[in-house]
C-alpha positions in Angstrom: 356.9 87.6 200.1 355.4 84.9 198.3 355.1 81.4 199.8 355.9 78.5 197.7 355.0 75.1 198.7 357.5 73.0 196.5 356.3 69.2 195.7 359.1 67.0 194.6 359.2 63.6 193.7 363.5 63.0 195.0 364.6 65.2 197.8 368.4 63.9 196.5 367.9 65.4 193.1 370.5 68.3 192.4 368.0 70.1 190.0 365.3 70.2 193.6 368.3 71.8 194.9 368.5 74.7 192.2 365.0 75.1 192.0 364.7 75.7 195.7 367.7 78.3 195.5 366.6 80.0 192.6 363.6 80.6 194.0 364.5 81.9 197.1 367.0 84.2 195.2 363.6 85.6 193.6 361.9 86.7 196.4 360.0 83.3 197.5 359.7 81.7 200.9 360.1 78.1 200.3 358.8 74.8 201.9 360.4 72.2 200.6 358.6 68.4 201.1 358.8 65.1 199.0 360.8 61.9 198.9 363.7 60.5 199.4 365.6 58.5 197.0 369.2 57.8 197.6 371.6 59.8 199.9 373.0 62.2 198.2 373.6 64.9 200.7 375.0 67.7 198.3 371.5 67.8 197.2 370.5 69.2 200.8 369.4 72.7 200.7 371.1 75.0 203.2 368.3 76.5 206.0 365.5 74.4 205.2 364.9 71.2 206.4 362.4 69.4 204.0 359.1 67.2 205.0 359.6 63.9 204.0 356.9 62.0 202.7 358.4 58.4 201.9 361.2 56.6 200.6 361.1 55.6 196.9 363.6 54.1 194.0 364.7 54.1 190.8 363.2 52.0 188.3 360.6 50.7 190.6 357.4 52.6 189.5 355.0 49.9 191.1 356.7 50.8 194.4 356.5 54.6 193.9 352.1 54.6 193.2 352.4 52.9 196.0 354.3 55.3 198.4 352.6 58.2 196.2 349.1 56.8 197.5 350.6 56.3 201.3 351.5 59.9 201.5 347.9 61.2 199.7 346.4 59.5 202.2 348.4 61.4 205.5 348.9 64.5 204.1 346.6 66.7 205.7 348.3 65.5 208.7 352.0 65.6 208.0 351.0 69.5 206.3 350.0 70.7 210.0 351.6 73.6 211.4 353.1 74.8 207.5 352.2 77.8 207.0 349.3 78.6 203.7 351.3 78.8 200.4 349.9 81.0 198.1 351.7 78.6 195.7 352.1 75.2 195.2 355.0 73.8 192.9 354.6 70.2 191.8 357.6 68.7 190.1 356.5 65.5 188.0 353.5 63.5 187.6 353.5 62.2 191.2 353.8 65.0 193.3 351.3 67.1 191.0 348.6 64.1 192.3 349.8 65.5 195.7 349.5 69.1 194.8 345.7 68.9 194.7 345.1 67.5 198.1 347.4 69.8 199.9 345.7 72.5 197.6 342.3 71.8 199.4 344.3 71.1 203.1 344.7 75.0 202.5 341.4 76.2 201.1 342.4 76.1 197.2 345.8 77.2 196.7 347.2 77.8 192.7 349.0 74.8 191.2 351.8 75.2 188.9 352.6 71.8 187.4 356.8 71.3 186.5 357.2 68.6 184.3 361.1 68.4 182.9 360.9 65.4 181.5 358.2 63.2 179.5 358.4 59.6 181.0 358.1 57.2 178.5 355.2 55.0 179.6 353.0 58.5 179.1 353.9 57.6 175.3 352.5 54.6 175.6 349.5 53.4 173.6 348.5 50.8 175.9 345.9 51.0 177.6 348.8 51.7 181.1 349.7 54.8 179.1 346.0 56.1 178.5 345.0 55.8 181.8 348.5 57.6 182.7 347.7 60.4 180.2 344.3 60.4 181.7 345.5 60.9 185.1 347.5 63.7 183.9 344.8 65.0 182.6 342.3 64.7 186.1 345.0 66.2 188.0 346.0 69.4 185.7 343.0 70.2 185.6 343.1 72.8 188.3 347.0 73.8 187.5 347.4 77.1 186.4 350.8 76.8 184.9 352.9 74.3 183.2 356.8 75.4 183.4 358.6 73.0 181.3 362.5 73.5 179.7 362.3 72.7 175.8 360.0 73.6 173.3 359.8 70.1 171.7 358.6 68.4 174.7 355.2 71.5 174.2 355.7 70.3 170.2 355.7 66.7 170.4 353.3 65.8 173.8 351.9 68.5 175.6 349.8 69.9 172.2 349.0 66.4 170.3 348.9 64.0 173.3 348.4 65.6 176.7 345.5 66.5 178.5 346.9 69.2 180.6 345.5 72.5 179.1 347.2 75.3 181.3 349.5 77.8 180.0 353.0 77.2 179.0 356.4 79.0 180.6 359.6 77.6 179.4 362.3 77.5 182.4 365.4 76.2 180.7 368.1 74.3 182.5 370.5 77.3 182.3 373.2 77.8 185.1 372.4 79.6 188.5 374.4 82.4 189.0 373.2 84.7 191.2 376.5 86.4 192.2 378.9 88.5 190.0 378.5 89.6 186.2 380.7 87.9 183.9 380.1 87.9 180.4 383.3 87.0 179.1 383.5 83.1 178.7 386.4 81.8 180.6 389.8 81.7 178.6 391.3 78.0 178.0 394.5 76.3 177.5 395.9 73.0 177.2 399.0 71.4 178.0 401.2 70.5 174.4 400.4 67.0 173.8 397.7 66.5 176.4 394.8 64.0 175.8 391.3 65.7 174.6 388.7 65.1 177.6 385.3 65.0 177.5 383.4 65.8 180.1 380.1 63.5 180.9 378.4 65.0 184.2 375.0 65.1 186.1 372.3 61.7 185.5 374.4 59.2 184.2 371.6 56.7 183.1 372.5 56.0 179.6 374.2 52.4 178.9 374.3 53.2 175.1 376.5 56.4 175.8 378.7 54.7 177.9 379.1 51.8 175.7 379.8 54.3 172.3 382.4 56.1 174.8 384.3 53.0 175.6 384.0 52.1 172.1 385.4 55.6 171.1 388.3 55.9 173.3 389.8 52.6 172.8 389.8 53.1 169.0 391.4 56.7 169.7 394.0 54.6 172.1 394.7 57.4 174.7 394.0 60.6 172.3 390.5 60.9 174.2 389.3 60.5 177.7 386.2 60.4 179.4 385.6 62.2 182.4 382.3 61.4 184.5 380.8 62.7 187.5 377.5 62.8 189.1 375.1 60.0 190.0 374.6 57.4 188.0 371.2 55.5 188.0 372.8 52.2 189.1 369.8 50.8 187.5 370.5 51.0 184.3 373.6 49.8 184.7 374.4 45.5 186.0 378.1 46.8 187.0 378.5 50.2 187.2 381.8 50.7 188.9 383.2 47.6 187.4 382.1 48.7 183.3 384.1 51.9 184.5 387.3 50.1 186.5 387.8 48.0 183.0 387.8 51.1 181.0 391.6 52.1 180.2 390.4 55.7 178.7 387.2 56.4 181.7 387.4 57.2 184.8 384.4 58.5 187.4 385.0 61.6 189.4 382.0 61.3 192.0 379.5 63.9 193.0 379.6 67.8 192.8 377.8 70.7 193.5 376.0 72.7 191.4 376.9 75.5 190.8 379.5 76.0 193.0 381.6 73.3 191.4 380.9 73.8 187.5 383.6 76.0 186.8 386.3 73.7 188.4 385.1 70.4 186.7 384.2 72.1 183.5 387.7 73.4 183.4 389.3 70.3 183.2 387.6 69.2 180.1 387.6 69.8 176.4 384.2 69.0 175.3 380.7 68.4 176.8 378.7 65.3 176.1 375.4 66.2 175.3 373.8 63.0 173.6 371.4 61.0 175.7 369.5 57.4 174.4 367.8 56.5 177.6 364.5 57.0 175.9 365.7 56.8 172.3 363.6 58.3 170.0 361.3 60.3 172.4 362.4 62.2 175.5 365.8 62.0 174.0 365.1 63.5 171.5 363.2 66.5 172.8 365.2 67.5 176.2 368.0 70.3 176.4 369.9 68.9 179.1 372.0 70.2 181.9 375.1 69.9 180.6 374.7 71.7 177.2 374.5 74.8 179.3 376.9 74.1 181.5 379.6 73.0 179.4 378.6 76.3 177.3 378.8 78.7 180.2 382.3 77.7 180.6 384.1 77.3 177.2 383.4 73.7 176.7 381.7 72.4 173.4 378.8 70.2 173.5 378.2 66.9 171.1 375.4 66.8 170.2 373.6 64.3 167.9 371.4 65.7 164.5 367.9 65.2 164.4 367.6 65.9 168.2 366.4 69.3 170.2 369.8 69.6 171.5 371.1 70.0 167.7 369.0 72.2 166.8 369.7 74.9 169.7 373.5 74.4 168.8 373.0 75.2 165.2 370.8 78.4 166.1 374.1 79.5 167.7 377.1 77.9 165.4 378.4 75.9 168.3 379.6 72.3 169.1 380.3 69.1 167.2 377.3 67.6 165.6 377.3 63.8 164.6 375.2 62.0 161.9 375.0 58.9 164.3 375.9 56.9 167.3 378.4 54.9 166.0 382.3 55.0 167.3 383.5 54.9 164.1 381.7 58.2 163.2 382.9 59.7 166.7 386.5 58.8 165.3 386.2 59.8 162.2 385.0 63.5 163.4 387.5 63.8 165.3 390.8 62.3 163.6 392.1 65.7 162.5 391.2 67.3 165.7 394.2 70.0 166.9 394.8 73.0 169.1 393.8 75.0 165.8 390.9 73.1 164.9 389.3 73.5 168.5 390.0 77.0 168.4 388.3 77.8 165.4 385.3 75.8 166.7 385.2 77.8 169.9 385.3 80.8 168.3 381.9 81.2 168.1 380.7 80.2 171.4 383.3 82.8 172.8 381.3 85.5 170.5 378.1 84.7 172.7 379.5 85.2 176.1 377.5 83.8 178.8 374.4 85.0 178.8 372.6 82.4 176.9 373.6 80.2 179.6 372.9 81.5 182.7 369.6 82.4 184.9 370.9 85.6 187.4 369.2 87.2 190.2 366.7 89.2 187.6 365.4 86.1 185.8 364.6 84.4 189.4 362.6 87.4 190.0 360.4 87.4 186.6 360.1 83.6 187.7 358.8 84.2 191.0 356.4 86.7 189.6 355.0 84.2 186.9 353.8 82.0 190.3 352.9 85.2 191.7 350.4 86.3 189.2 348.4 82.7 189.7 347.1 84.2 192.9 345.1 86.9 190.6 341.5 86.4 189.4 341.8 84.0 186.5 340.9 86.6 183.8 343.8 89.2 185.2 346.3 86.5 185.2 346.4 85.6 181.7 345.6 89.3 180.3 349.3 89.7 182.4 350.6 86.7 181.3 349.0 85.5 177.6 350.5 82.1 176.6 354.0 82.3 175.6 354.9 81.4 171.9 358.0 79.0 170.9 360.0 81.9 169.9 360.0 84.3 172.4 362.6 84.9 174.9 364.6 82.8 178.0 362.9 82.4 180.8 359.2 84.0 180.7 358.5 82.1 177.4 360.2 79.1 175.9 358.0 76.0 176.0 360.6 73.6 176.0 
Protein backbone atom coordinates (compact mmCIF):
# COMPACT_ATOMS: atom_id res chain seq x y z
CA UNK A 1 0.00 0.00 0.00
CA UNK A 2 1.32 3.21 -0.80
CA UNK A 3 1.89 5.78 1.91
CA UNK A 4 0.95 9.25 1.19
CA UNK A 5 2.08 12.09 3.28
CA UNK A 6 -0.61 14.87 2.29
CA UNK A 7 0.63 18.65 2.91
CA UNK A 8 -2.18 21.09 3.05
CA UNK A 9 -2.31 24.52 3.51
CA UNK A 10 -6.42 24.57 5.25
CA UNK A 11 -7.36 21.46 7.11
CA UNK A 12 -11.19 23.16 6.76
CA UNK A 13 -11.06 23.02 3.01
CA UNK A 14 -13.74 20.65 1.49
CA UNK A 15 -11.54 19.92 -1.57
CA UNK A 16 -8.54 18.42 1.35
CA UNK A 17 -11.40 16.42 2.18
CA UNK A 18 -11.97 14.79 -1.33
CA UNK A 19 -8.47 14.57 -1.97
CA UNK A 20 -7.90 12.58 1.14
CA UNK A 21 -10.91 10.21 0.23
CA UNK A 22 -10.15 9.79 -3.15
CA UNK A 23 -7.07 8.70 -2.42
CA UNK A 24 -7.76 6.33 0.11
CA UNK A 25 -10.47 4.93 -2.38
CA UNK A 26 -7.19 4.26 -4.63
CA UNK A 27 -5.25 2.18 -2.63
CA UNK A 28 -3.22 4.94 -0.50
CA UNK A 29 -2.57 5.10 3.27
CA UNK A 30 -2.97 8.61 4.03
CA UNK A 31 -1.48 11.04 6.72
CA UNK A 32 -3.09 13.97 6.63
CA UNK A 33 -1.16 17.29 8.38
CA UNK A 34 -1.46 21.15 7.81
CA UNK A 35 -3.42 24.13 9.05
CA UNK A 36 -6.24 25.17 10.31
CA UNK A 37 -8.24 27.94 9.01
CA UNK A 38 -11.76 28.34 10.23
CA UNK A 39 -14.05 25.54 11.77
CA UNK A 40 -15.59 23.98 9.32
CA UNK A 41 -16.04 20.50 10.65
CA UNK A 42 -17.75 18.82 7.51
CA UNK A 43 -14.33 19.19 6.14
CA UNK A 44 -13.10 16.58 8.87
CA UNK A 45 -12.04 13.38 7.31
CA UNK A 46 -13.62 10.24 8.85
CA UNK A 47 -10.59 7.81 10.60
CA UNK A 48 -7.83 10.13 10.49
CA UNK A 49 -7.12 12.56 12.78
CA UNK A 50 -4.76 15.18 11.05
CA UNK A 51 -1.35 16.86 12.50
CA UNK A 52 -1.87 20.33 12.85
CA UNK A 53 0.80 22.55 12.20
CA UNK A 54 -0.61 26.21 13.00
CA UNK A 55 -3.53 28.33 12.66
CA UNK A 56 -3.74 30.65 9.66
CA UNK A 57 -6.40 33.12 7.80
CA UNK A 58 -7.80 34.44 4.93
CA UNK A 59 -6.40 37.30 3.37
CA UNK A 60 -3.62 37.68 5.73
CA UNK A 61 -0.52 36.30 3.70
CA UNK A 62 2.01 38.22 5.96
CA UNK A 63 0.64 36.08 8.84
CA UNK A 64 0.65 32.78 6.86
CA UNK A 65 4.95 33.14 5.85
CA UNK A 66 4.95 33.63 9.16
CA UNK A 67 3.24 30.49 10.56
CA UNK A 68 4.66 28.65 7.29
CA UNK A 69 8.28 29.48 8.78
CA UNK A 70 7.12 28.50 12.53
CA UNK A 71 6.14 25.02 11.38
CA UNK A 72 9.53 24.54 8.92
CA UNK A 73 11.25 25.16 11.82
CA UNK A 74 9.49 22.16 14.25
CA UNK A 75 8.85 19.81 11.79
CA UNK A 76 11.21 17.19 12.29
CA UNK A 77 9.79 17.10 15.58
CA UNK A 78 6.05 17.27 15.28
CA UNK A 79 6.76 14.30 12.12
CA UNK A 80 8.10 11.85 14.96
CA UNK A 81 6.49 8.64 15.27
CA UNK A 82 4.71 8.92 11.36
CA UNK A 83 5.42 6.40 9.65
CA UNK A 84 8.05 6.99 6.12
CA UNK A 85 5.74 8.00 3.14
CA UNK A 86 6.94 6.92 0.05
CA UNK A 87 4.99 10.06 -1.07
CA UNK A 88 4.63 13.35 -0.19
CA UNK A 89 1.61 15.50 -1.51
CA UNK A 90 2.02 19.23 -1.21
CA UNK A 91 -1.14 21.22 -1.92
CA UNK A 92 -0.14 25.06 -2.73
CA UNK A 93 2.90 27.02 -2.53
CA UNK A 94 3.24 26.86 1.26
CA UNK A 95 3.02 23.51 2.11
CA UNK A 96 5.27 22.46 -0.99
CA UNK A 97 8.12 24.72 1.14
CA UNK A 98 7.24 22.09 3.84
CA UNK A 99 7.36 19.17 1.57
CA UNK A 100 11.17 19.38 1.23
CA UNK A 101 12.05 19.38 4.87
CA UNK A 102 9.84 16.54 5.77
CA UNK A 103 11.31 14.99 2.54
CA UNK A 104 14.88 14.91 4.13
CA UNK A 105 13.20 14.12 7.94
CA UNK A 106 12.65 10.80 5.96
CA UNK A 107 15.79 10.20 3.94
CA UNK A 108 14.42 11.81 0.43
CA UNK A 109 11.01 10.97 -0.16
CA UNK A 110 9.29 11.90 -3.89
CA UNK A 111 7.44 15.29 -4.02
CA UNK A 112 4.47 15.73 -5.98
CA UNK A 113 3.58 19.49 -6.02
CA UNK A 114 -0.67 20.19 -6.27
CA UNK A 115 -1.15 23.62 -7.26
CA UNK A 116 -5.16 24.30 -8.07
CA UNK A 117 -5.05 27.60 -8.21
CA UNK A 118 -2.48 30.42 -9.51
CA UNK A 119 -2.44 33.16 -6.72
CA UNK A 120 -2.31 36.34 -8.14
CA UNK A 121 0.74 37.91 -6.50
CA UNK A 122 2.78 34.96 -8.46
CA UNK A 123 1.60 37.23 -11.59
CA UNK A 124 3.15 39.89 -10.30
CA UNK A 125 5.93 41.78 -11.95
CA UNK A 126 7.27 43.31 -8.88
CA UNK A 127 9.97 42.47 -7.62
CA UNK A 128 7.38 40.46 -4.45
CA UNK A 129 6.21 38.39 -7.39
CA UNK A 130 9.76 37.45 -8.76
CA UNK A 131 11.04 36.47 -5.63
CA UNK A 132 7.59 34.40 -5.23
CA UNK A 133 8.13 32.80 -8.71
CA UNK A 134 11.69 32.24 -7.58
CA UNK A 135 10.76 30.50 -4.60
CA UNK A 136 8.60 28.31 -6.60
CA UNK A 137 11.16 27.69 -8.44
CA UNK A 138 13.94 26.63 -5.38
CA UNK A 139 11.39 24.50 -3.93
CA UNK A 140 10.06 22.45 -7.22
CA UNK A 141 13.01 21.69 -7.89
CA UNK A 142 13.13 18.29 -6.44
CA UNK A 143 9.16 17.59 -7.16
CA UNK A 144 8.54 14.99 -9.40
CA UNK A 145 5.07 15.83 -10.41
CA UNK A 146 2.83 18.82 -10.82
CA UNK A 147 -1.04 17.65 -10.70
CA UNK A 148 -2.89 20.67 -11.59
CA UNK A 149 -7.00 20.81 -12.92
CA UNK A 150 -7.07 23.03 -16.16
CA UNK A 151 -4.98 23.19 -19.01
CA UNK A 152 -4.88 27.07 -19.14
CA UNK A 153 -3.33 27.45 -15.86
CA UNK A 154 -0.12 24.84 -17.82
CA UNK A 155 -0.91 27.47 -21.00
CA UNK A 156 -0.78 30.72 -19.35
CA UNK A 157 1.87 30.27 -16.17
CA UNK A 158 3.34 27.02 -15.66
CA UNK A 159 5.17 27.09 -19.52
CA UNK A 160 5.83 31.09 -19.94
CA UNK A 161 6.28 32.12 -16.32
CA UNK A 162 7.01 29.37 -13.80
CA UNK A 163 10.05 27.90 -12.79
CA UNK A 164 8.72 24.59 -11.78
CA UNK A 165 9.90 22.06 -14.58
CA UNK A 166 8.36 18.62 -13.45
CA UNK A 167 5.86 16.84 -15.39
CA UNK A 168 2.32 17.73 -15.75
CA UNK A 169 -1.00 15.38 -14.69
CA UNK A 170 -4.20 17.16 -14.99
CA UNK A 171 -6.61 16.02 -11.94
CA UNK A 172 -9.87 17.83 -12.72
CA UNK A 173 -12.33 18.93 -10.16
CA UNK A 174 -14.79 16.22 -11.24
CA UNK A 175 -17.25 14.66 -8.66
CA UNK A 176 -16.25 11.69 -6.30
CA UNK A 177 -18.31 8.92 -6.75
CA UNK A 178 -16.95 5.87 -5.68
CA UNK A 179 -20.23 3.95 -5.17
CA UNK A 180 -22.80 2.83 -7.78
CA UNK A 181 -22.75 3.30 -11.76
CA UNK A 182 -25.10 5.66 -12.96
CA UNK A 183 -24.85 7.03 -16.30
CA UNK A 184 -28.03 8.33 -16.88
CA UNK A 185 -28.17 12.07 -15.69
CA UNK A 186 -30.90 12.59 -13.20
CA UNK A 187 -34.49 13.38 -14.68
CA UNK A 188 -35.86 17.03 -13.64
CA UNK A 189 -39.14 18.74 -13.26
CA UNK A 190 -40.42 21.85 -12.10
CA UNK A 191 -43.45 23.03 -10.53
CA UNK A 192 -45.87 25.25 -13.25
CA UNK A 193 -45.10 28.72 -12.58
CA UNK A 194 -42.18 28.21 -10.22
CA UNK A 195 -39.26 30.74 -10.01
CA UNK A 196 -35.91 29.73 -12.12
CA UNK A 197 -32.99 29.15 -9.35
CA UNK A 198 -29.61 29.25 -9.66
CA UNK A 199 -27.58 27.52 -7.80
CA UNK A 200 -24.12 29.32 -6.40
CA UNK A 201 -22.23 26.74 -4.15
CA UNK A 202 -18.66 26.00 -2.73
CA UNK A 203 -15.97 29.33 -2.21
CA UNK A 204 -18.08 32.14 -2.18
CA UNK A 205 -15.34 34.91 -2.52
CA UNK A 206 -16.46 36.89 -5.38
CA UNK A 207 -18.17 40.42 -4.53
CA UNK A 208 -18.61 41.14 -8.34
CA UNK A 209 -20.81 37.95 -8.69
CA UNK A 210 -22.77 38.69 -5.97
CA UNK A 211 -23.31 42.20 -6.83
CA UNK A 212 -24.31 41.18 -10.80
CA UNK A 213 -26.80 38.56 -8.93
CA UNK A 214 -28.51 41.03 -6.88
CA UNK A 215 -28.50 43.31 -9.81
CA UNK A 216 -30.01 40.45 -11.97
CA UNK A 217 -32.72 39.27 -9.78
CA UNK A 218 -34.24 42.47 -8.83
CA UNK A 219 -34.55 43.49 -12.49
CA UNK A 220 -36.20 39.85 -13.16
CA UNK A 221 -38.49 40.90 -9.86
CA UNK A 222 -39.02 37.31 -8.53
CA UNK A 223 -38.60 35.20 -12.00
CA UNK A 224 -34.99 34.31 -10.69
CA UNK A 225 -33.54 33.25 -7.43
CA UNK A 226 -30.29 32.75 -6.06
CA UNK A 227 -29.51 29.97 -4.02
CA UNK A 228 -26.00 29.98 -2.13
CA UNK A 229 -24.32 27.53 0.04
CA UNK A 230 -20.87 26.90 1.14
CA UNK A 231 -18.28 29.19 2.89
CA UNK A 232 -17.92 32.35 1.97
CA UNK A 233 -14.48 34.15 2.42
CA UNK A 234 -15.94 36.73 4.79
CA UNK A 235 -12.99 38.61 3.63
CA UNK A 236 -13.98 39.66 0.64
CA UNK A 237 -17.01 40.66 1.74
CA UNK A 238 -17.63 44.11 4.69
CA UNK A 239 -21.23 42.49 5.45
CA UNK A 240 -21.68 39.29 4.31
CA UNK A 241 -24.85 38.05 6.01
CA UNK A 242 -26.33 41.57 5.95
CA UNK A 243 -25.54 42.16 1.62
CA UNK A 244 -27.57 38.66 1.70
CA UNK A 245 -30.54 39.55 4.52
CA UNK A 246 -31.24 42.84 2.10
CA UNK A 247 -31.48 40.68 -0.92
CA UNK A 248 -35.36 40.10 -1.68
CA UNK A 249 -34.39 37.32 -4.57
CA UNK A 250 -30.96 35.54 -2.34
CA UNK A 251 -30.90 33.61 0.23
CA UNK A 252 -27.74 31.43 1.80
CA UNK A 253 -28.24 27.82 2.57
CA UNK A 254 -25.07 27.13 4.78
CA UNK A 255 -22.54 24.38 4.52
CA UNK A 256 -22.78 20.89 2.79
CA UNK A 257 -20.95 17.90 2.16
CA UNK A 258 -19.44 16.94 -0.64
CA UNK A 259 -20.45 14.54 -2.26
CA UNK A 260 -22.88 13.17 -0.16
CA UNK A 261 -25.01 16.27 -0.45
CA UNK A 262 -24.65 17.32 -4.26
CA UNK A 263 -27.45 15.57 -5.50
CA UNK A 264 -29.98 16.99 -2.89
CA UNK A 265 -28.84 20.70 -3.30
CA UNK A 266 -28.27 20.45 -7.00
CA UNK A 267 -31.79 19.20 -7.24
CA UNK A 268 -33.28 22.19 -6.12
CA UNK A 269 -31.82 24.38 -8.74
CA UNK A 270 -32.12 25.22 -12.36
CA UNK A 271 -28.84 26.39 -13.31
CA UNK A 272 -25.23 26.46 -12.05
CA UNK A 273 -23.18 29.60 -11.70
CA UNK A 274 -20.05 29.08 -13.05
CA UNK A 275 -18.50 32.69 -13.47
CA UNK A 276 -15.82 33.83 -11.02
CA UNK A 277 -13.98 37.64 -10.93
CA UNK A 278 -11.97 37.23 -7.80
CA UNK A 279 -8.88 37.46 -9.86
CA UNK A 280 -10.36 38.97 -12.97
CA UNK A 281 -8.46 38.52 -15.85
CA UNK A 282 -6.09 35.82 -14.65
CA UNK A 283 -6.94 32.80 -12.46
CA UNK A 284 -10.42 33.60 -13.42
CA UNK A 285 -10.01 33.10 -16.34
CA UNK A 286 -8.11 29.86 -16.49
CA UNK A 287 -9.79 27.63 -13.57
CA UNK A 288 -12.62 24.90 -14.18
CA UNK A 289 -14.31 25.16 -11.04
CA UNK A 290 -16.11 22.85 -8.78
CA UNK A 291 -19.35 23.61 -9.58
CA UNK A 292 -19.28 23.31 -13.41
CA UNK A 293 -18.94 19.61 -12.68
CA UNK A 294 -21.13 19.36 -10.19
CA UNK A 295 -24.06 21.20 -11.51
CA UNK A 296 -23.28 19.01 -14.74
CA UNK A 297 -23.30 15.58 -12.99
CA UNK A 298 -26.71 16.41 -11.93
CA UNK A 299 -28.74 18.01 -14.78
CA UNK A 300 -28.02 21.59 -13.89
CA UNK A 301 -26.62 24.06 -16.63
CA UNK A 302 -23.59 26.04 -15.98
CA UNK A 303 -23.14 30.01 -16.86
CA UNK A 304 -20.41 30.51 -17.91
CA UNK A 305 -18.80 33.66 -19.21
CA UNK A 306 -16.85 33.77 -23.04
CA UNK A 307 -13.38 34.32 -23.28
CA UNK A 308 -12.79 32.15 -20.10
CA UNK A 309 -11.56 28.25 -19.72
CA UNK A 310 -14.80 27.45 -18.34
CA UNK A 311 -16.47 28.50 -21.80
CA UNK A 312 -14.49 26.92 -23.68
CA UNK A 313 -14.98 23.25 -22.06
CA UNK A 314 -18.87 24.09 -22.32
CA UNK A 315 -18.63 24.72 -25.96
CA UNK A 316 -16.53 21.42 -26.50
CA UNK A 317 -19.63 19.71 -25.20
CA UNK A 318 -22.82 22.14 -26.46
CA UNK A 319 -23.79 22.81 -22.95
CA UNK A 320 -24.88 25.78 -20.65
CA UNK A 321 -25.63 29.48 -21.14
CA UNK A 322 -22.78 31.53 -22.34
CA UNK A 323 -22.75 35.42 -21.74
CA UNK A 324 -20.86 38.16 -23.75
CA UNK A 325 -20.31 40.05 -20.32
CA UNK A 326 -20.96 40.74 -16.79
CA UNK A 327 -23.45 43.08 -16.96
CA UNK A 328 -27.27 42.44 -15.51
CA UNK A 329 -28.75 43.78 -18.26
CA UNK A 330 -27.12 41.07 -20.57
CA UNK A 331 -28.07 38.34 -17.76
CA UNK A 332 -31.75 39.68 -18.34
CA UNK A 333 -31.66 39.97 -21.68
CA UNK A 334 -30.44 36.09 -22.07
CA UNK A 335 -32.79 35.02 -20.24
CA UNK A 336 -36.24 36.99 -20.91
CA UNK A 337 -37.64 34.34 -23.14
CA UNK A 338 -36.56 31.62 -20.94
CA UNK A 339 -39.56 28.60 -20.58
CA UNK A 340 -39.98 25.05 -19.63
CA UNK A 341 -39.34 24.48 -23.52
CA UNK A 342 -36.48 26.59 -23.89
CA UNK A 343 -34.60 24.84 -20.85
CA UNK A 344 -35.43 21.65 -22.25
CA UNK A 345 -33.97 22.11 -25.44
CA UNK A 346 -30.81 23.48 -23.77
CA UNK A 347 -30.51 20.39 -21.59
CA UNK A 348 -30.83 18.19 -24.17
CA UNK A 349 -27.47 17.95 -24.84
CA UNK A 350 -25.93 17.66 -21.47
CA UNK A 351 -28.50 14.71 -21.04
CA UNK A 352 -26.80 13.05 -24.36
CA UNK A 353 -23.34 12.95 -22.30
CA UNK A 354 -24.44 11.21 -19.21
CA UNK A 355 -22.21 11.46 -16.40
CA UNK A 356 -19.14 10.42 -17.13
CA UNK A 357 -17.49 13.57 -18.00
CA UNK A 358 -18.15 14.53 -14.64
CA UNK A 359 -17.24 12.13 -12.26
CA UNK A 360 -13.87 10.46 -10.94
CA UNK A 361 -14.99 6.57 -9.72
CA UNK A 362 -13.08 4.01 -7.88
CA UNK A 363 -10.84 3.26 -11.30
CA UNK A 364 -9.68 6.73 -11.85
CA UNK A 365 -8.53 6.92 -7.99
CA UNK A 366 -6.54 3.97 -8.72
CA UNK A 367 -4.65 5.29 -12.05
CA UNK A 368 -4.13 8.45 -9.64
CA UNK A 369 -2.64 6.64 -6.94
CA UNK A 370 -0.35 4.83 -9.34
CA UNK A 371 0.87 8.16 -11.00
CA UNK A 372 2.38 8.97 -7.20
CA UNK A 373 3.34 5.45 -7.18
CA UNK A 374 5.58 5.39 -10.14
CA UNK A 375 7.73 8.58 -8.43
CA UNK A 376 9.17 5.98 -6.16
CA UNK A 377 10.96 4.37 -9.50
CA UNK A 378 14.44 5.36 -10.72
CA UNK A 379 13.99 8.63 -12.46
CA UNK A 380 14.57 7.33 -16.02
CA UNK A 381 11.75 4.36 -15.47
CA UNK A 382 9.30 6.81 -14.18
CA UNK A 383 8.89 9.04 -17.12
CA UNK A 384 9.52 6.12 -19.90
CA UNK A 385 6.06 4.90 -17.79
CA UNK A 386 4.72 8.10 -17.52
CA UNK A 387 5.99 10.66 -20.58
CA UNK A 388 4.51 14.17 -20.07
CA UNK A 389 0.96 14.29 -20.78
CA UNK A 390 -0.26 16.55 -23.77
CA UNK A 391 -3.35 19.14 -23.45
CA UNK A 392 -5.49 16.80 -25.33
CA UNK A 393 -5.37 13.64 -23.92
CA UNK A 394 -7.80 12.10 -21.70
CA UNK A 395 -9.39 12.82 -17.87
CA UNK A 396 -7.48 12.18 -15.26
CA UNK A 397 -3.88 10.73 -16.33
CA UNK A 398 -3.39 13.81 -18.64
CA UNK A 399 -5.14 17.09 -18.71
CA UNK A 400 -2.89 19.90 -17.62
CA UNK A 401 -5.35 22.12 -16.48
Amino acid sequence: MLRVLYLVHDLSDPAVRRRVLMLAAGGAEVTLAGFRRGENRLADIEGITPLELGTTADARFAQRLLAVAGAAAGLARRLTGIARPDVILARNLEMLALAGRASTRFGGVPIAYECLDVHRLLLKDSLAGKALRAAESRFARNAGLLVTSSPAFVEQYFRPLSGVRAPVHLLENRVLELDGDETDLPVRSRPAGAPWRIGWFGAIRCRKSLDLLAAFTRRMEGRFEVVLRGRPVRSEFADFDGLVAREPFLRFEGAYRNPEDLAAIYGEVDFAWAMDFFEEGQNSLWLLPNRLYEGCRHGVLPIVLEGTETARLAARYGIGVALADARPETLAERFAALDAAAYQALRANLTRHGTRPWVLNRADCAAFVQRLAALRQPAGQAAAAHPVPSLVANKVDCHDR
